[in-house]
N, C-alpha and C positions, 0 to 999 in steps of 0.2 A: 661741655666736656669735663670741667674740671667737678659739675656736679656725679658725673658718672665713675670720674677717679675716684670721690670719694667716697658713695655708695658703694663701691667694689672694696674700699678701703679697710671700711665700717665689717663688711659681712665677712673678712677675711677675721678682724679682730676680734668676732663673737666667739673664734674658737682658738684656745690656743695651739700651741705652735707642734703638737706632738699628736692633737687629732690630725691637724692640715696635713700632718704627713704618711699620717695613711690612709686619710684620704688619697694624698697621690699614689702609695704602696698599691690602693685598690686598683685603681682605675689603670694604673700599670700594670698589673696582674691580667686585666680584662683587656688590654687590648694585647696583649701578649699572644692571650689564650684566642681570642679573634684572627688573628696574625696565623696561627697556629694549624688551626680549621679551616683558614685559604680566606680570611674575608680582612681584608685592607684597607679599605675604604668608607666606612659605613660604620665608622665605629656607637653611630645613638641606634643603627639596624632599620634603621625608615625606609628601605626596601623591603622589609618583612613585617608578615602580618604581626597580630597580638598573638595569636596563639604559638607563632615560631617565636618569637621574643621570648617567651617564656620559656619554651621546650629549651632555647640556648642559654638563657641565664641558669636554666636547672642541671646544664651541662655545665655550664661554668663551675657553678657551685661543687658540683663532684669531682671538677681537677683540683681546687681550692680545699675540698675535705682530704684528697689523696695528699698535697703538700707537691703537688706537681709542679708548681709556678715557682717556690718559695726556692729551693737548690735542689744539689741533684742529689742530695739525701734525700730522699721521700720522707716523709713523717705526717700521721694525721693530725688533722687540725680538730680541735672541739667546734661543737654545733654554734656555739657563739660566736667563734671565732670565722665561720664559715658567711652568718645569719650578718655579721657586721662590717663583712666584706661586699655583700651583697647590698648593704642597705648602702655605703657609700658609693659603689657602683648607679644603683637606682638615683643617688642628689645629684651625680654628673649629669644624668639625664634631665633633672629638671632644671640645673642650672644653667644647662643651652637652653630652656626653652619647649625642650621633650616631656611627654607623660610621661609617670611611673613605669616603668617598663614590669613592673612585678605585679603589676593590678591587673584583673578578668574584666571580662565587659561590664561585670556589677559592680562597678570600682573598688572590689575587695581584694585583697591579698591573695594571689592567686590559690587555690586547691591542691594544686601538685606540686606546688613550690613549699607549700603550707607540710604537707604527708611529705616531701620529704627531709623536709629542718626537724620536723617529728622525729622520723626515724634514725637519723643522727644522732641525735637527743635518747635514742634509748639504744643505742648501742654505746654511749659516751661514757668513758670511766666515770666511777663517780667521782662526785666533786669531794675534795679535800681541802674540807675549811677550817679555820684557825682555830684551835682550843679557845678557849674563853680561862681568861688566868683570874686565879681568886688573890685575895688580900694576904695569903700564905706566902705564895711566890712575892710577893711584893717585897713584903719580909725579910724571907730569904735571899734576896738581893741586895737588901741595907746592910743583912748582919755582914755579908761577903767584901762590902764594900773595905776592904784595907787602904785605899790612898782617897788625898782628895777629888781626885779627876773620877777614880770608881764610883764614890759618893757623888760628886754631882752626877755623875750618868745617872742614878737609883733614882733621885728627886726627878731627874728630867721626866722618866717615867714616870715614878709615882704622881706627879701633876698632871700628863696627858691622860692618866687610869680615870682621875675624876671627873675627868671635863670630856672623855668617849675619846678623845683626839681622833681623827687620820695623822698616820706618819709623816705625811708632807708638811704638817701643821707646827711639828716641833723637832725636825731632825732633817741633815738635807739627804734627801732621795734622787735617784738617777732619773734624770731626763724631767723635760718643763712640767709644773703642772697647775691649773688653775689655782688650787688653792694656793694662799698668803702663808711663808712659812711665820711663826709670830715673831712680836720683835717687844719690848722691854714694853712700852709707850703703851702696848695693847693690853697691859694687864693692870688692875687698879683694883685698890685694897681702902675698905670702911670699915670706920668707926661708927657701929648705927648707919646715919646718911649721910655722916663727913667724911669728905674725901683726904683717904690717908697719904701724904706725898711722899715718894719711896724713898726720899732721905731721911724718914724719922725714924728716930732709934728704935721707938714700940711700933714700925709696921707687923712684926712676926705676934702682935698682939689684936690685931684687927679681925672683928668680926665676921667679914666677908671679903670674898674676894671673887672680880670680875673679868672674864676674859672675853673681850669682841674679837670676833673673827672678823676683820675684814672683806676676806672674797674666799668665796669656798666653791667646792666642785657643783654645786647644785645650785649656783648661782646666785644664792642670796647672799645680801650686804650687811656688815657690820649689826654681825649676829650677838648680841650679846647673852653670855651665861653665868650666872649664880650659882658660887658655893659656900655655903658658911663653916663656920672652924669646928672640930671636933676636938673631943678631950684625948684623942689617944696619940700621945709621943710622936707618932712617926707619920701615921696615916691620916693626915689632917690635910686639907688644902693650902689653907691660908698659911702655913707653918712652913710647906713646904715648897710653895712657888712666891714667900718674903724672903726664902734663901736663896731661891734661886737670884732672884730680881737683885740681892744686896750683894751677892758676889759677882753677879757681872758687874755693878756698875761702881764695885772698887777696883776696876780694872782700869788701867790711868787711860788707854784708849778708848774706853766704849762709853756711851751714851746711852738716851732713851729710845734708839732705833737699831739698838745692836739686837740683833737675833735670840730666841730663848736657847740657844743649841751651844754660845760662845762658851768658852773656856781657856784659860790662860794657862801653858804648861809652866814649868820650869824655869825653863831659860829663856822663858817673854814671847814665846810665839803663842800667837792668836789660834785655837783649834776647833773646828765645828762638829759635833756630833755628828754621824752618822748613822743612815739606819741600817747597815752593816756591820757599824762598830758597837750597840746597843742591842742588838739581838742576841750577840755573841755571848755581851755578858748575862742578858735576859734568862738565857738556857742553862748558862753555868749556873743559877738560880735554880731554873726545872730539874736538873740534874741533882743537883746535890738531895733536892727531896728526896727525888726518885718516883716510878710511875706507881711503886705501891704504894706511898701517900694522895700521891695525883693523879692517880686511873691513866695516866698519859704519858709520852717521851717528851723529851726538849724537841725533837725535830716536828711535832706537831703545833709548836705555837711560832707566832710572829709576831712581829709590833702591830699587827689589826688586832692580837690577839689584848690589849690594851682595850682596842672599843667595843669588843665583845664580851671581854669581862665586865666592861663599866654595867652594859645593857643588862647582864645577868645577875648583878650585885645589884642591882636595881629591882629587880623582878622579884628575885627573892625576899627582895625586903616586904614585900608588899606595895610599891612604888605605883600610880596609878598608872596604865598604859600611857598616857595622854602626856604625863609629866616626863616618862621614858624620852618618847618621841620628842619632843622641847629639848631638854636636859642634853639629848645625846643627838639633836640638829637632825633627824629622822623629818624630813617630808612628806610622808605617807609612811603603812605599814612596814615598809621594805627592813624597817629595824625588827622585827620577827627572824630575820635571818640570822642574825646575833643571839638568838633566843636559844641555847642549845639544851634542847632536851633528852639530851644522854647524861644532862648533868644528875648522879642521882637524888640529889636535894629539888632539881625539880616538881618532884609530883608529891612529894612532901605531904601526907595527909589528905590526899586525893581520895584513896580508898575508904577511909573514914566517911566523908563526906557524901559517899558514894552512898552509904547506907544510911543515912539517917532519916529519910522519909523512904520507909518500904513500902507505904499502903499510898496511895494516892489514887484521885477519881478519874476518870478524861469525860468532859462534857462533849460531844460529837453532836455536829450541828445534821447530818440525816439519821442520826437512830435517836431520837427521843426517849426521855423512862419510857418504859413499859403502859404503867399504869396509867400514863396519859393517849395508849393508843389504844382506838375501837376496833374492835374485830370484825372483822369484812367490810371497811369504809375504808380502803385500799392507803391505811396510814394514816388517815386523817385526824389530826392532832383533836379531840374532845367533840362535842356533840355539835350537831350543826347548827348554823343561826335561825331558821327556822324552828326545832325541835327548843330549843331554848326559848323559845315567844311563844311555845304551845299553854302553857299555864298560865299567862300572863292574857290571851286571846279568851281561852274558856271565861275569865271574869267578868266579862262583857255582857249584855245583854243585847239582842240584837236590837236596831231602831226601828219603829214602827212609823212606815211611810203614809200620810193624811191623806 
């Protein structure tokens, strides 16, 4: 028994505390809508074939796009939002015990479940993703900085800019979430390959500076990343998270596990950034450009807009894909989505490039040259082996049998 407590323990803490909860959202939704349609009882449907199981979860899913279950404002839901209600529906089923309820006899995703998360998907607003901010806003946000508490906000940023951050990573955000927000202890500054300790007076002169993520949303552990110092005033790594690191920890209360977010007002209270409070001034930043320097408004960027500018200052450099994905904690391709090619420096020289070999050959493996094919030998690539031994046969003289 007590091995099954804790097996149930264990699978409860692989996720944390704000998927588990809707997971329960879903599965409350679905017996709602069961409840609804007259069935009470049967809530995994094991009185009903595969093919009704799926017609009702395809029902389901259309009061879940309608926003019928959620209150009695109706509002629709995006195809994602529909697609991932549905998938935690299908884990309650396996977790008693049940099939996938969403799979065909071929154990594939069903067809009509499939054509219709489709067709959600192309009636769905578009999606409206975060500007990608360049090293101008950055800028713009130091020069604005008038108090100390403004200026440390600026660094906060400018240190998540380099390292791609997620907001959860360095500011506190609403409701739990896997990732470790950081804390003092997780960042470490070299000289070459000596470990600089953050109470020397030349940390802000250290070569490199390293940040491990401890637990991130993608599940890997104490991730560590490399950035080395740059010659420019402001936009430097190691310049600008040795300030941070030296004004927390002249704070008489904090340690090397005070949070990267702390900050002491005034009159001695302890204050955490927020990603509320750092947007705000983020845009006063955007603003003051204005969208005819930046093609954009302040209300198109966010603090993601942080790891998709790192992704795009990267690109542009010439940065190799592969170093992107490392650098900016990308597990597969998925960091292309950060890739925003409306930027106009994107295609940069594309067209050039376009043209510089105009004449080129194509080798095609069924049309051979010309000159190697016989006419009326239905293609036959040169003469046959036969006719090629006819010269070589005429030399001969016949033998003369005794």
């Amino acid at each position: 028994m007590a091995d099954l407590i804790a097996a149930e323990s264990t699978r409860k803490g692989a996720v944390v505390k704000g998927t588990n909860a809707k997971f329960t959202l879903a599965w409350k939704h679905y017996k709602s809508y069961l409840i609804s349609i007259g069935i009470s009882n049967d809530w995994y449907l094991d009185n009903f074939s595969r093919e009704k199981k799926i017609r009702l979860l395809g029902a389901f899913c259309n009061a879940i796009r309608e926003g019928r279950l959620h209150s009695k404002s109706f509002r629709t839901n995006k195809s994602e939002s529909v697609r991932a209600t549905l998938d935690n529906v299908s884990q309650a089923f396996k977790l008693a015990g049940r099939n996938d309820p969403r799979l065909d006899r071929d154990g594939k995703f069903a067809f009509i479940l499939q054509r219709q998360l489709r067709g959600y998907r192309s009636s769905d607003a578009p999606e409206k993703r975060q500007i990608a901010i360049s090293g101008s806003v950055l800028r713009e946000f130091y020069r604005l900085a008038l108090s100390n508490m403004d200026k440390a906000r600026c660094e906060l940023f400018i240190g998540a800019f380099f390292f791609a951050m997620r907001s959860c990573e360095y500011v506190t955000v609403y409701g739990k979430r896997k990732t470790k927000l950081l804390s003092v202890k997780n960042i470490r500054f070299f000289i070459g390959k000596r470990l600089v300790n953050h109470s020397d007076k030349n940390l802000h002169l250290a070569s490199s500076v390293s940040i491990t993520f401890k637990e991130q949303k993608r599940g890997t552990k104490n991730d560590t990343i490399t950035h080395h110092r740059t010659n420019d005033p402001l936009l430097c790594p190691v310049k600008i998270w040795s300030s941070i690191i030296k004004r927390i920890l002249s704070y008489p209360s904090s340690d090397e596990n005070s949070t990267v977010n702390t900050f002491k007002l005034e009159n001695g209270t302890i204050y955490k950034f927020s990603s509320k409070d750092l947007l705000l001034h983020l845009r006063r930043a955007a603003d003051s450009l204005g969208p005819q320097n930046l093609g954009y408004t302040s209300e198109q960027i966010g603090l993601h807009s942080a790891r998709s500018g790192a992704a795009m200052a990267m690109y542009l450099a010439g940065v190799p894909v592969f170093t992107i994905m490392l650098l900016g904690r990308w597990s597969s391709d998925a960091f292309l989505r950060y890739i925003r090619k409306e930027v106009q420096e994107f295609s940069n020289s594309v067209s050039s490039k376009m043209i510089r070999n105009e004449n080129f050959f194509t080798i095609s493996e069924s049309h051979p040259p010309s000159d190697l094919l016989r006419t009326g030998s239905r293609n036959k690539i040169g003469p046959s082996f036969k006719d090629a031994l006819k010269p070589l046969i005429n030399t001969f003289k016949p033998i003369q049998v005794i």
